[in-house]
N, C-alpha and C positions, 0 to 999 in steps of 0.2 A: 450590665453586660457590655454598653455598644460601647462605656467610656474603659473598662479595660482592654475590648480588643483594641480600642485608640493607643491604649497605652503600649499596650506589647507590641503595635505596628512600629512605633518610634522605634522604639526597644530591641526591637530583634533582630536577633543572630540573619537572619531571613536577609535586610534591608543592606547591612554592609556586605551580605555574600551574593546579591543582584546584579552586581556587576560582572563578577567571575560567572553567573547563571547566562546572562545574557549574554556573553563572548562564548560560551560554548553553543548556545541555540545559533546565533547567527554563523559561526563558522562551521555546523553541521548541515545549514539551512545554503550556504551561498557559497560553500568550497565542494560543492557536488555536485552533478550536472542537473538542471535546470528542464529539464525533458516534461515534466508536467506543466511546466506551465501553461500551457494551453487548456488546460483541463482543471474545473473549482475542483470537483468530487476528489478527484487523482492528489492534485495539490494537499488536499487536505488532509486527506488519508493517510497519502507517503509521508507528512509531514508530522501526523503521531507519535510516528517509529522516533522519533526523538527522544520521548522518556525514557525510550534504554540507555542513552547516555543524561539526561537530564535525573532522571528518577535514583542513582544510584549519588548522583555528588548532592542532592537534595537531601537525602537520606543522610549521606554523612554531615552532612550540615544541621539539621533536624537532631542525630545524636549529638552535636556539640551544644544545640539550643537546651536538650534534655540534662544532659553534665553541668549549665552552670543553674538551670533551675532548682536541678537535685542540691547545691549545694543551702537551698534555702526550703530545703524541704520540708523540714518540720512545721516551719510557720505557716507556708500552702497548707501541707494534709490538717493544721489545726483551726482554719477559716472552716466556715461553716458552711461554705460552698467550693470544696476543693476540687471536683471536678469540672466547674463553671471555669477555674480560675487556672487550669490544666489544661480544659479544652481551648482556652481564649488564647496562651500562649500557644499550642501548635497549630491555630487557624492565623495567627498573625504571622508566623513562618511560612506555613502555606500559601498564604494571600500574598507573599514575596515570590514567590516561585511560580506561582501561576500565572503570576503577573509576567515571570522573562518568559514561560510559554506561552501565554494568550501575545504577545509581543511579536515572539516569529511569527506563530501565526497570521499575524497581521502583516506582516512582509511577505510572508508565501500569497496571502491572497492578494498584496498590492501586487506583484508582481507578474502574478495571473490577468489582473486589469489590464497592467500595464502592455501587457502582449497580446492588447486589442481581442482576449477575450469577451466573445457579447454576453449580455443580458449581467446578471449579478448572482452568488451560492445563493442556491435556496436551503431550508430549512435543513434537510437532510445532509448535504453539505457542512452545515453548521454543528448539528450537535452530533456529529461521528468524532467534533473533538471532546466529548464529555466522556466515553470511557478512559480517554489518554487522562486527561484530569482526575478522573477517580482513581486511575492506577495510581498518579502523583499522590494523590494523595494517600492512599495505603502504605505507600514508600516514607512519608513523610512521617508518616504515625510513627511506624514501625522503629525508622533511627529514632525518633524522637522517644518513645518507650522504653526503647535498650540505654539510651544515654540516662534518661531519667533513672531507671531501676539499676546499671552497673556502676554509677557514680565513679567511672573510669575516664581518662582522657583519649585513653586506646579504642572508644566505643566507634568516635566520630570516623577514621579509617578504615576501621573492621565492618564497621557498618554500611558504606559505600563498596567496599569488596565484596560482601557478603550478598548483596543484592544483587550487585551488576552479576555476578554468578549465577544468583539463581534465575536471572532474566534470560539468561543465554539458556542455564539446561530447561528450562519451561518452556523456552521456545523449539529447541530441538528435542522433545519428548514430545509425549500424550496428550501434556497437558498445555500445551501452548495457549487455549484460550481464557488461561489465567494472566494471561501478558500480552498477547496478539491485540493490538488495538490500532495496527494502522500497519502501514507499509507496503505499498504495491510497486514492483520492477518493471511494469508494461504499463498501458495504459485501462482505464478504466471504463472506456465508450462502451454501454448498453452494460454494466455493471454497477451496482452499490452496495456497500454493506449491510447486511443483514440488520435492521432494527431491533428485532426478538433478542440475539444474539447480543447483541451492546446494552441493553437494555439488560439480560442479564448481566450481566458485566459490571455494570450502574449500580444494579441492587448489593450484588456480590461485597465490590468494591467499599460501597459507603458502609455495609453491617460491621465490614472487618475493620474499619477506619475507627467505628464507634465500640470496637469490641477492645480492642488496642487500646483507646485512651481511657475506655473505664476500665480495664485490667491493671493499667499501670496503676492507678489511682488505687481500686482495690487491694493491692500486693503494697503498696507503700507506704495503706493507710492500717496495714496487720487487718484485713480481711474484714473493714466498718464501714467502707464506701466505696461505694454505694451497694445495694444491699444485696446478698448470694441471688435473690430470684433474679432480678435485673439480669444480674451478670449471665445465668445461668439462659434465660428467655434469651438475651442477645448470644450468644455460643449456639443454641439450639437451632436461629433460623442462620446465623453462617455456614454449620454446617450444609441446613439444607438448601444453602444457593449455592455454594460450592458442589453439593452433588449435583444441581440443576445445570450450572454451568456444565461440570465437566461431559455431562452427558448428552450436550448438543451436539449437533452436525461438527465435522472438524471444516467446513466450506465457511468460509466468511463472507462471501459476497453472493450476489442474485442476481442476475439478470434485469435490464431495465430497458424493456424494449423502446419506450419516447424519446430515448434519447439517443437516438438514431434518423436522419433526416432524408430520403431519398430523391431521387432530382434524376428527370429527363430519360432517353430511350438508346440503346443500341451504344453503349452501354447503362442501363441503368446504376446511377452510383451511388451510393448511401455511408454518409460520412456523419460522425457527432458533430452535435449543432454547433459546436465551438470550432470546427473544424470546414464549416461550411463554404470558406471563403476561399479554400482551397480546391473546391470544387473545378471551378475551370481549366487547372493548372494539370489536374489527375486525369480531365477528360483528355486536354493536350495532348499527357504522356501515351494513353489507351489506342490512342487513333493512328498511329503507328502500325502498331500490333492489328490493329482489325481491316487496316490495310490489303496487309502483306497476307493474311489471312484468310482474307473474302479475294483473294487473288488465287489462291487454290483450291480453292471451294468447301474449306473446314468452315465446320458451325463454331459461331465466337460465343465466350462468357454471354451471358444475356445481366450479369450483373457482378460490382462491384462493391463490395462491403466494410466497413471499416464493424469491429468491435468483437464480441463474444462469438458471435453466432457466425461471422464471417468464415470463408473458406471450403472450399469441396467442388466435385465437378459440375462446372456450368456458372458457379459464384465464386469469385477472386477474391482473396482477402487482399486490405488494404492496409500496411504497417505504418507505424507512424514514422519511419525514415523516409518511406515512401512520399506520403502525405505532405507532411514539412519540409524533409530536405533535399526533395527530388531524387533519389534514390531511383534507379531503374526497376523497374514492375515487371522484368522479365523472367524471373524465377515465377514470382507470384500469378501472373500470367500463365506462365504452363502448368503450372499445380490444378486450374482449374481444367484441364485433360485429363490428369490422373490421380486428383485428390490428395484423402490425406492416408490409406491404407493400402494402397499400390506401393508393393516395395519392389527398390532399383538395385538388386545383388549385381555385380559390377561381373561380365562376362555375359551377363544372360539379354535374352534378346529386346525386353522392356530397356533392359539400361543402355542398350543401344539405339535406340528408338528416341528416348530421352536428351543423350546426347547429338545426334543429329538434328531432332527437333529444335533442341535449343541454339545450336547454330547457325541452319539456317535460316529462324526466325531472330536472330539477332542482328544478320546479316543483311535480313530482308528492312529490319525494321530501322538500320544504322544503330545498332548498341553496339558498343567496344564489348567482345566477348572472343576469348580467344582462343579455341581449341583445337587449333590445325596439328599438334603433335599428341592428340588422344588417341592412343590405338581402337577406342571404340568411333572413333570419328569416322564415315565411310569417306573414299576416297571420290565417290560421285559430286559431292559437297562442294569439293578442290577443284577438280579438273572435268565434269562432265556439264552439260549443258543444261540454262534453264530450264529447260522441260524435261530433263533428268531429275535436275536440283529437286524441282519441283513437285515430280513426279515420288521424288524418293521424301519430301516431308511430309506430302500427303497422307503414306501408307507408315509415318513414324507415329504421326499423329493417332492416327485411326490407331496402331498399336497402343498408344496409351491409352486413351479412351475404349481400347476394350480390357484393358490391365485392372480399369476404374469400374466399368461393369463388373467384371469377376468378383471382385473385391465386395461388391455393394451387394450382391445376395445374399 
């Protein structure tokens, strides 16, 4: 078995289409913003979402591998091992393809080093890329089966169209966690993928990978190999991980409280451990605001949060614009007044409350913020005296934080 997978490695459709594989990983990898990099988990995750575009042109490659197998069909199904000899060609296809994904991968995580990310991915990290691999693989079966069994050249085409289709409506349906295997838009501090979740995913993936190459093999060989129970035993537990999968949580991720690291008082600030270095730079921004603040006698945030749990009154969240590109905290700063379910309907006396507040703490704290032509901007603001000014943020304040009261019972 190891000297014919040698052989088919040479041999395969897989090894001359690694190039065209690997030109699309890296320019879906390094022609899009770069915003994870500071993060192993993040990096790794978003960096899944790739087999939507890698798993569809594998597939059509995999059915051109199966088109010219078929054309030597008879002599396979009449070896005495023709599933050994079926399976050995599409793992040497696949072991071509997984090779240009294990590849980015290897660039998404140099690139995480490389941006003086500490420490190194731990386990978890690592194997969130084993569902992306097992989708690959299923994709690969699949062209690979349809080219083997239509003995068509139209298969290799039809077969990459036919996928990347059904990637997309799988992900926007019910059933997305038959494809969902990576891709996050934010950041992933005090989050990780669900284990249970990919694990099913693992099992699901490899039954139907092995359900696929002895199907073709049965159907090609007029129903001799390998034998109805086989086939029938592997159908049976697909189904039942396919119902197992679909009937998980639609949440892919959990909560991961250690990896959140908190540091010092008045502000307390707690940022991911990758992001710790940034610490000084966020207190900088904060001292400002607690200034201007403890100058009217409002009670300040008592904490600052980066991740999941971040956010609500008394605790500031911490966004990673903020974080990395200094980004002003003055929004996120007044959120911790009025939270996240105080609504600001535009005429009513909260949203004016809000807009003053924000001005004059922009003001106070020197942020460019510009709203002298807001008709909800009070004119005391403009032209009346610090201890008007003053006097009138006070009572803005206190309106929001009782907005946020309200709201919390």
């Amino acid at each position: 078995m190891p000297g014919i997978v040698s052989l088919h490695l040479r041999r395969s459709l897989g090894r001359s289409a690694l190039p065209a594989l690997l030109v699309l990983v890296l320019a879906n990898t390094l022609l899009r913003t770069l915003t994870w990099r500071h993060e192993w988990m993040w990096a790794a995750y978003q960096y899944n979402f790739t087999v939507v575009l890698l798993g569809p042109l594998a597939a059509g490659v995999a059915a051109r591998e199966g088109y010219r197998l078929a054309r030597s069909g008879p002599f396979l199904i009449a070896h005495h091992r023709p599933l050994a000899l079926i399976a050995a060609a599409w793992a040497a296809l696949y072991a071509w393809c997984a090779v240009a994904f294990l590849t980015g991968l290897a660039l998404v995580l140099a690139i995480v080093a490389a941006s003086g990310t500490p420490s190194f991915p731990g386990w978890r990290e690592l194997v969130t890329a084993l569902p992306a691999l097992g989708l690959l693989a299923v994709e690969t079966a699949a062209g690979f089966a349809a080219g083997w069994l239509s003995r068509s050249r139209l298969t290799a085409p039809l077969a990459a169209i036919v996928v990347f289709l059904l990637s997309l409506a799988l992900y926007a349906g019910d059933l997305s966690s038959f494809v969902t295997v990576g891709g996050a838009t934010g950041s992933l501090v005090g989050l990780r993928p669900k284990v249970p979740t990919q694990a099913s995913q693992l099992v699901f993936y490899t039954l139907t990978t092995v359900l696929l190459l002895i199907t073709s093999v049965w159907l090609a060989s007029w129903y001799r190999v390998p034998r109805r129970w086989i086939l029938a035993a592997t159908s049976l537990l697909v189904v039942a991980s396919a119902a197992h999968l679909a009937t998980r949580s639609p949440l892919y991720l959990e909560s991961r409280p250690s990896d959140v690291v908190c540091s010092g008082q008045h502000p307390r600030i707690c940022l991911g451990r990758s992001y710790a270095k940034y610490e000084a730079g966020v207190r900088r921004e904060l001292r400002s605001y607690y200034t201007a603040m403890d100058s009217i006698g409002v009670a300040t945030p008592h904490e600052f949060r980066q991740g999941a749990a971040g956010g609500g009154p008394g605790v500031g969240e911490l966004g990673l614009d903020t974080i990395t590109d200094g980004s002003t905290l003055l929004d996120g700063f007044l959120g911790t007044y009025y939270g996240t379910r105080c609504e600001l309907p535009i005429g009513s006396q909260v949203s004016k409350d809000f807009t003053n507040a924000r001005y004059w703490l922009a003001q106070a704290a020197g942020d460019p913020a510009d709203g002298d032509g807001d008709p909800e901007l009070s004119p005391v603001l403009l032209h009346g005296t610090r201890a008007q000014q003053a006097d009138l943020a006070r009572k803005s304040f206190r309106g929001l934080q009782d907005c946020a009261a309200r709201h919390a019972r």
